[in-house]
N, CA, C and O of each residue as an XYZ file, in Angstrom:
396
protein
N      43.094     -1.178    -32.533
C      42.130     -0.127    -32.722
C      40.786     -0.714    -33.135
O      40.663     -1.814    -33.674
N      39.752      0.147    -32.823
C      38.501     -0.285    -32.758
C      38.199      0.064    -34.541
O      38.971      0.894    -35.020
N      37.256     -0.461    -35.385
C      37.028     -0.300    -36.686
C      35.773      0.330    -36.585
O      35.025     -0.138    -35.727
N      35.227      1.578    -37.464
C      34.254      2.483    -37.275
C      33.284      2.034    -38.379
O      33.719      2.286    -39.503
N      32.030      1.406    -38.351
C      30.941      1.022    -38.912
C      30.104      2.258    -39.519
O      29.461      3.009    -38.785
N      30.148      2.372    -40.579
C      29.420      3.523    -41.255
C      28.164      3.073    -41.781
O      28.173      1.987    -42.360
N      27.384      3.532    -41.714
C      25.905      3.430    -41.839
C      25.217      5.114    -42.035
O      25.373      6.297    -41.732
N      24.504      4.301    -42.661
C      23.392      5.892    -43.674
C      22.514      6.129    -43.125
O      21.906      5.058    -43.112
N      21.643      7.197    -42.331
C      20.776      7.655    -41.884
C      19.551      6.578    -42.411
O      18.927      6.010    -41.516
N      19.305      6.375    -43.369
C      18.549      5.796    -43.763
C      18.186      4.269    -42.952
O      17.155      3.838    -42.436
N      19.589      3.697    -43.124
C      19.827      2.428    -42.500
C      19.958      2.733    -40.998
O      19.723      1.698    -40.374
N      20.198      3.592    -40.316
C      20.057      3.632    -39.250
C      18.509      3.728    -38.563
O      18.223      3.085    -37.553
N      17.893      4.305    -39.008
C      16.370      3.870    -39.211
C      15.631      2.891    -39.349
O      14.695      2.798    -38.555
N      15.777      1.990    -40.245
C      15.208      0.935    -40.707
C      15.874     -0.099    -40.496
O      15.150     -1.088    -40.615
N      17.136     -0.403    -40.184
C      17.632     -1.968    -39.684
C      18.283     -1.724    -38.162
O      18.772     -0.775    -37.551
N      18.043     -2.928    -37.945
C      19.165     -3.010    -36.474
C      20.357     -2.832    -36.552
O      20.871     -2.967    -37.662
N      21.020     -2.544    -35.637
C      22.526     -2.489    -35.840
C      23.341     -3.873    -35.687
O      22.769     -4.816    -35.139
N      24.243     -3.974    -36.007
C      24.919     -5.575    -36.384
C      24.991     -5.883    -35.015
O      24.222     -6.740    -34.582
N      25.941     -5.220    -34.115
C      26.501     -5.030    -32.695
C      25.304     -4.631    -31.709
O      24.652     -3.689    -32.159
N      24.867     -5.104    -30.506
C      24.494     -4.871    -29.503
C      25.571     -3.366    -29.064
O      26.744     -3.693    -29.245
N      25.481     -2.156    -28.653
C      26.474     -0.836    -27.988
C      26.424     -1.196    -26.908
O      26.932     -0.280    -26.262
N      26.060     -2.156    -26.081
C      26.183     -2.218    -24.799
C      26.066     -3.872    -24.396
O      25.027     -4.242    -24.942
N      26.666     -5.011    -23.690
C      26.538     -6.050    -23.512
C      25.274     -5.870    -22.126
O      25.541     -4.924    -21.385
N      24.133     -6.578    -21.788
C      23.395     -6.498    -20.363
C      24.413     -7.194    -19.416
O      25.029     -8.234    -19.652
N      24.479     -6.336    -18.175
C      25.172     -7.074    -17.424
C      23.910     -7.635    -15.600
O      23.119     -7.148    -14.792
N      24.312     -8.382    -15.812
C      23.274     -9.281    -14.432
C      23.319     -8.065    -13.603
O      24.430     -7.536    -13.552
N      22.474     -7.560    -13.012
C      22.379     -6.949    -11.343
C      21.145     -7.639    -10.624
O      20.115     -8.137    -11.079
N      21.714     -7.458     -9.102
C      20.544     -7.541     -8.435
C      19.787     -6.092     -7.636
O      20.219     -5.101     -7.049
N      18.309     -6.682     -8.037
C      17.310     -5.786     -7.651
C      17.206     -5.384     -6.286
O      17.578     -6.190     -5.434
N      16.750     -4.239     -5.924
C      16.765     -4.277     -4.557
C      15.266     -3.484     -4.452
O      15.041     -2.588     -5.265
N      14.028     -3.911     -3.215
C      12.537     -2.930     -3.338
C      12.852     -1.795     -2.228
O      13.382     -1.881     -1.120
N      12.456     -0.975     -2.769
C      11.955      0.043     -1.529
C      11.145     -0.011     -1.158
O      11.023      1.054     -0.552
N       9.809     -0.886     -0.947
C       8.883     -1.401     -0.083
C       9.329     -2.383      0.539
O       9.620     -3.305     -0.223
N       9.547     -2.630      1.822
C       9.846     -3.717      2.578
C       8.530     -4.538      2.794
O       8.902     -5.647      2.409
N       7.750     -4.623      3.019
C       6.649     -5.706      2.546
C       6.113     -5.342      1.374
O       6.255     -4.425      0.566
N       5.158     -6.746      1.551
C       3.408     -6.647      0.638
C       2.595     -6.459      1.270
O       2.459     -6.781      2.450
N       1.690     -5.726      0.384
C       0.701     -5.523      0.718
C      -0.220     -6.060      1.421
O      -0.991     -5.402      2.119
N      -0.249     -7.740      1.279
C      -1.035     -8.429      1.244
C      -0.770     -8.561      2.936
O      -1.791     -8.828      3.570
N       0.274     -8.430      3.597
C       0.480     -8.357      4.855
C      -0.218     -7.646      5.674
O       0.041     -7.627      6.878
N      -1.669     -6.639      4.884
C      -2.185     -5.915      5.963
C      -3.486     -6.964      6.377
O      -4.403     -6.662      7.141
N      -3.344     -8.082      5.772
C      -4.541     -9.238      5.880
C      -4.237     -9.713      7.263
O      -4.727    -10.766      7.670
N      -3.497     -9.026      7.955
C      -3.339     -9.920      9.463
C      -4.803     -9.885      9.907
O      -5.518     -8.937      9.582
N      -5.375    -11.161     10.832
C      -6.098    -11.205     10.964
C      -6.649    -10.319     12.417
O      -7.756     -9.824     12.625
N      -5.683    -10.337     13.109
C      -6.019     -8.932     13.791
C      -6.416     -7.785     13.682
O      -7.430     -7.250     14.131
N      -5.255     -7.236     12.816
C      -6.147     -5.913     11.875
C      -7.245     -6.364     11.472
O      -8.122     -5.741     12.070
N      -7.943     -7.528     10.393
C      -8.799     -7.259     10.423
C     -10.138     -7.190     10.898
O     -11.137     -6.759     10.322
N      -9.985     -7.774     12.253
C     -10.951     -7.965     13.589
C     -11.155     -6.670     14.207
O     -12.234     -6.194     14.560
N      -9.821     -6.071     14.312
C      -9.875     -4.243     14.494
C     -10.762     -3.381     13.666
O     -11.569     -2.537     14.055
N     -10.441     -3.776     12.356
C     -11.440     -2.605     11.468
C     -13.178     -3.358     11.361
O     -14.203     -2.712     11.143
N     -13.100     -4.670     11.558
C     -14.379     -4.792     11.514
C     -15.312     -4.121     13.065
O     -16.358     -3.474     13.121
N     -14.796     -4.400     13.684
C     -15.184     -3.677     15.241
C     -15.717     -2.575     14.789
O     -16.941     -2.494     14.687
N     -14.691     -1.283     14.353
C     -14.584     -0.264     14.613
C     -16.001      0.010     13.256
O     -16.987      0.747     13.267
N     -15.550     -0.831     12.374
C     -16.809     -0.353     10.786
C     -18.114     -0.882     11.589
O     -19.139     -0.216     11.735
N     -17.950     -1.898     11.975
C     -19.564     -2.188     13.028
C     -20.078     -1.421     13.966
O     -21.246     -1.527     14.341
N     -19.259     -0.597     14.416
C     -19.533      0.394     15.797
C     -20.310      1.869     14.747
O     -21.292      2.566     15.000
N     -19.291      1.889     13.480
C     -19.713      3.503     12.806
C     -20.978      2.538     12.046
O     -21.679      3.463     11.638
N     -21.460      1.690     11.753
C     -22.533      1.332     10.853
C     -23.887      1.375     12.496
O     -24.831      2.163     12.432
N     -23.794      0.868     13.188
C     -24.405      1.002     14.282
C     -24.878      2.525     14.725
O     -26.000      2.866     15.100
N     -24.215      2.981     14.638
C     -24.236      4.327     15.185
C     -25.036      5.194     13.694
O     -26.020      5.900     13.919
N     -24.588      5.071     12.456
C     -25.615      5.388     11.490
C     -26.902      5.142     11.719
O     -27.827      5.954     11.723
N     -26.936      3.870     11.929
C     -28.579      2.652     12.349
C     -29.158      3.509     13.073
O     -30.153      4.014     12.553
N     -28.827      3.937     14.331
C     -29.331      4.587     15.604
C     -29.787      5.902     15.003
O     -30.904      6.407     15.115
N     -28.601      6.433     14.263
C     -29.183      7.884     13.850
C     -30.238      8.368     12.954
O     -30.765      9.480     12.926
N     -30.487      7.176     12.113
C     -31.518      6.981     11.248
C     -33.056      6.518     12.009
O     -34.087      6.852     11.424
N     -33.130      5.941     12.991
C     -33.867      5.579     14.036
C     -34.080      6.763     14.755
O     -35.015      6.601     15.540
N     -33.584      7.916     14.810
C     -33.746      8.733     15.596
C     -33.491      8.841     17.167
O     -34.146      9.582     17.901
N     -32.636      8.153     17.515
C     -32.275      8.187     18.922
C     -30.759      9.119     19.210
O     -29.779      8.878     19.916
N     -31.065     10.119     18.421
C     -29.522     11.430     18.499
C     -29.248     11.428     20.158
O     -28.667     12.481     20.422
N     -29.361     10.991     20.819
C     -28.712     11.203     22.463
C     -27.645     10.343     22.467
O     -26.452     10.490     22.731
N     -28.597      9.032     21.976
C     -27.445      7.672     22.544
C     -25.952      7.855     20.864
O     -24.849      7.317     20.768
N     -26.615      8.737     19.970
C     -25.918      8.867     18.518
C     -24.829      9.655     19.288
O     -23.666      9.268     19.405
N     -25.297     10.720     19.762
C     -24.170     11.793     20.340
C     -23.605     11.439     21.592
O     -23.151     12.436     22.154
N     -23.428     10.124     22.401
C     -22.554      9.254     23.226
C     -21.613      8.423     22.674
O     -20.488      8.246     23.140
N     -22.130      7.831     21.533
C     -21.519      7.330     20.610
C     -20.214      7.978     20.142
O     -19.078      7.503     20.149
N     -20.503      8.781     19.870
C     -19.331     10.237     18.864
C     -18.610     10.262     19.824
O     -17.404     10.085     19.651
N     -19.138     10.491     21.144
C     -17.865     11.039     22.099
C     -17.163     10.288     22.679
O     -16.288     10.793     23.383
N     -17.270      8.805     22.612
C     -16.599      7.745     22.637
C     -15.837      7.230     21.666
O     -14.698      6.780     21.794
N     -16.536      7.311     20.610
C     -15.329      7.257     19.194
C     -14.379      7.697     19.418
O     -13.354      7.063     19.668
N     -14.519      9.156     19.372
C     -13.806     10.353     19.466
C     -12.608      9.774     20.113
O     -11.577      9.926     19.457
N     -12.481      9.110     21.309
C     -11.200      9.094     21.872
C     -11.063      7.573     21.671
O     -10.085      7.091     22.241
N     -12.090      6.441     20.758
C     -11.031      4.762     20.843
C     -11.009      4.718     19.515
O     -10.787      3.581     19.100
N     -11.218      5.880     18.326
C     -10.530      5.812     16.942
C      -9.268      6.265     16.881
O      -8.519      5.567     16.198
N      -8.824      7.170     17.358
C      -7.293      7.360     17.049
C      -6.561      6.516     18.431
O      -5.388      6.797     18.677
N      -7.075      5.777     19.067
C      -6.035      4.981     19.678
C      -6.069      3.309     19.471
O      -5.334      2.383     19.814
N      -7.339      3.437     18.715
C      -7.205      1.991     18.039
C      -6.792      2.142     16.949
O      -6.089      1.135     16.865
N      -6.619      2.959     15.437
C      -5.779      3.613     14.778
C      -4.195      3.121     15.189
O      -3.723      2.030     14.872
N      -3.656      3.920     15.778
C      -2.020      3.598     16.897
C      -1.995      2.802     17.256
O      -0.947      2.186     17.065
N      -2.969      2.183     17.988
C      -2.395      0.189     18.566
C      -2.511     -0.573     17.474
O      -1.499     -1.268     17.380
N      -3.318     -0.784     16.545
C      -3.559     -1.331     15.489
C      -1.668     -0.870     14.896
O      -0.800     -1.720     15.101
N      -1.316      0.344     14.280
C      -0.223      0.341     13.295
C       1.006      0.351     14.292
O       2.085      0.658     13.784
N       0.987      0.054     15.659
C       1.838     -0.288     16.274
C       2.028     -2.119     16.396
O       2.927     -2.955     16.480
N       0.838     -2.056     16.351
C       0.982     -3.819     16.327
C       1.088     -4.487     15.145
O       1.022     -5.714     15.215
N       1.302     -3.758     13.593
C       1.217     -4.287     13.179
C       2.968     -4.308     12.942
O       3.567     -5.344     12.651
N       3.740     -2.774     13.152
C       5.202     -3.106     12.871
C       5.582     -3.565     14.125
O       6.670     -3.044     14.367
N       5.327     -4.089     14.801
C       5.688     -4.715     16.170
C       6.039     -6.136     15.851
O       6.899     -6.797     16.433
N       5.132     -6.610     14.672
C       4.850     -7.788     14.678
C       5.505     -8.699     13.201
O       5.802     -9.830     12.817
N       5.462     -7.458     12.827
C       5.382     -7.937     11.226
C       7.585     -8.151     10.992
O       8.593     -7.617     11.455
N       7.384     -8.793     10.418
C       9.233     -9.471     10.265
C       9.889     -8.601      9.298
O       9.536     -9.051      8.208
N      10.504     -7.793      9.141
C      11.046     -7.094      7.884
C      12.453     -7.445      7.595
O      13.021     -6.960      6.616
């Protein structure tokens, strides 16, 4: 039989207990992120977003210059190679990337 350790509210407060109530037992960890972060540094991606941030900083330039014709050709070309460079970009990147 196990022997029952009596202790006073008091002492249960203010000291440790003699006994550990539980021994740690080893596990292994497991992530629910399958990468890092640091994996979005492919250098592809980031040749993709610089393109695309150079094309929208360009197109500011122009609009500030006042040339709204060639601004509003601009847009309508975005319009359809941002969301498919968007998708090739996050297709290529789990295409590529090792998990």
């Amino acid at each position: 039989m196990r022997k029952t350790h009596y202790m006073t509210f008091r002492n249960f407060l203010h000291k440790p207990s003699f006994k550990p109530s539980t021994k740690p037992r080893p596990f292994t960890a497991y992530s629910f992120v399958p990468f890092s972060p640091l994996a979005m540094l492919d250098p592809t991606i980031l040749i993709i977003g610089g393109i695309v941030l150079g094309i929208a900083i360009i197109e500011r330039i122009l609009e500030r210059w006042g040339v709204i014709d060639l601004v509003d050709q601009f847009s309508k070309i975005m319009r359809f190679i941002l969301p498919v460079t968007f998708y090739g970009a996050l297709f290529y990147f789990f295409a590529t990337f090792m998990f």
